[in-house]
C-alpha positions as CSV (number, residue, x, y, z in Angstrom):
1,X,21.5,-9.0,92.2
2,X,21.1,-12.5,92.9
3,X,18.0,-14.5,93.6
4,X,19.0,-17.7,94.4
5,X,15.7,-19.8,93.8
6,X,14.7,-23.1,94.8
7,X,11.8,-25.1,95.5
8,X,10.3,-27.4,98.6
9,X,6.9,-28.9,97.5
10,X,4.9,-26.4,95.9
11,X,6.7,-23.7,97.8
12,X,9.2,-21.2,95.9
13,X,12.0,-20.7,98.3
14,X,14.1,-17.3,97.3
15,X,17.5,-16.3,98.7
16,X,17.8,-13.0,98.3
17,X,21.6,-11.3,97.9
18,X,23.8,-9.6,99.7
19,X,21.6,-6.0,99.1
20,X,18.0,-5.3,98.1
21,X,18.4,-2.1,96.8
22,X,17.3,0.5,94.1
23,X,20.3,-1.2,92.1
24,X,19.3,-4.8,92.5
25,X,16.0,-4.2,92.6
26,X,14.3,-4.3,89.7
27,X,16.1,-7.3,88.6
28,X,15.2,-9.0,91.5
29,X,11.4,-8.3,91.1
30,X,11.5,-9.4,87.8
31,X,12.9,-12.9,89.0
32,X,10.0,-13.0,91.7
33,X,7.1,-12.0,89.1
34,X,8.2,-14.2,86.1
35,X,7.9,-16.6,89.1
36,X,4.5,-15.7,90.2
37,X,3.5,-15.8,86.3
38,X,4.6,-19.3,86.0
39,X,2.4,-20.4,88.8
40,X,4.7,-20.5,92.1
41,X,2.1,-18.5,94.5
42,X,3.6,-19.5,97.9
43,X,6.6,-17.6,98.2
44,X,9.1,-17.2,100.6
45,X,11.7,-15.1,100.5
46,X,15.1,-15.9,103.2
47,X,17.1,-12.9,104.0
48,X,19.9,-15.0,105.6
49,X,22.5,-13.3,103.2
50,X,20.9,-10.0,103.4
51,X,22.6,-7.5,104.8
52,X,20.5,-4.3,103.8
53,X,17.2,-3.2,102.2
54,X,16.6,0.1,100.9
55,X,13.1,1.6,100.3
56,X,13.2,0.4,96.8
57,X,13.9,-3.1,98.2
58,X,10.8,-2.8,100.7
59,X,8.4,-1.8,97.4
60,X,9.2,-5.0,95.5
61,X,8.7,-6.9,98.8
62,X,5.0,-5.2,99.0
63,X,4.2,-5.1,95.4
64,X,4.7,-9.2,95.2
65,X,3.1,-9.7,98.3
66,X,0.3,-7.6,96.7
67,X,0.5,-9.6,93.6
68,X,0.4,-12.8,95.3
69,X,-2.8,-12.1,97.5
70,X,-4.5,-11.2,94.2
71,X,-3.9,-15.0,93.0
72,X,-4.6,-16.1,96.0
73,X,-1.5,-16.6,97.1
74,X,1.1,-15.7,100.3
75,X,4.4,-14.2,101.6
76,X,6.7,-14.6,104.2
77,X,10.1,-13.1,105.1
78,X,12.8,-15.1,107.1
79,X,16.4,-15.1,108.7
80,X,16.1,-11.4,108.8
81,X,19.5,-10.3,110.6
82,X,19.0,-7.7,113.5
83,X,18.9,-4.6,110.8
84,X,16.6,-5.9,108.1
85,X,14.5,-6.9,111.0
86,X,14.3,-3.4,112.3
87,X,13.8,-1.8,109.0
88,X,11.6,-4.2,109.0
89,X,9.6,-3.6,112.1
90,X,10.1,0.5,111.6
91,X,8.1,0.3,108.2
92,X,5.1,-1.9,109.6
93,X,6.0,-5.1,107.5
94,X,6.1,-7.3,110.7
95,X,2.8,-5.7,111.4
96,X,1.3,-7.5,108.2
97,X,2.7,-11.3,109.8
98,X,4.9,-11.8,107.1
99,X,7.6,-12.3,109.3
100,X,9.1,-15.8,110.5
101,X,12.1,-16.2,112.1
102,X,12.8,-19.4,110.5
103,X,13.0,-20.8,107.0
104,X,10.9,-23.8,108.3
105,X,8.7,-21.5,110.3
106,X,8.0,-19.7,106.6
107,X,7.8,-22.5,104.6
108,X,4.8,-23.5,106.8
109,X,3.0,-20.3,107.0
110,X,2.4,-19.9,103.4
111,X,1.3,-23.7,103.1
112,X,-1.7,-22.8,105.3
């Protein structure tokens, strides 16, 4: 899997790949933690290339925003498209705010 990273301030801007997946997983949480390790504790994570998220995908997405409330830190998910935004919805992440709908929208909520 891809993570595209990239920076705006002091917030970590990834773009995620096509899938999050058990496959592409665990390569993409290792990308995301070595991140959090070197100090980058406002992350946000666009979904604009995403086109599906499996379980395994959702557990990375909890364990670093887990991670990142323990450093004092936040999350946010954007660009969801219609179906990550349901899978989304249907396993209570929109419940927890993390959603925006925009990247600038994002980028703002984890500067708070």
């Amino acid at each position: 899997m891809s993570v595209s990273i990239s920076k705006q301030d002091d917030v970590l801007i990834a773009m995620l790949g096509e899938r999050l997946d058990a496959a592409t997983a665990p390569e993409a949480e290792t990308q995301l933690t070595a991140q959090t390790d070197e100090g980058s504790f406002k992350l946000v994570v666009d979904c604009s290339k995403t086109t599906y998220i499996s379980s395994a995908g959702l557990r990375v997405l909890l364990k670093l925003a887990k991670l990142l409330m323990q450093k004092g830190g936040k999350l946010a998910l954007c660009n969801a498209n219609e179906q990550i935004h349901e899978v989304l919805e249907i396993s209570g992440f929109m419940t927890m705010n993390w959603y925006c709908p925009t990247l600038e929208e994002a980028i703002s909520q984890v500067s708070q």
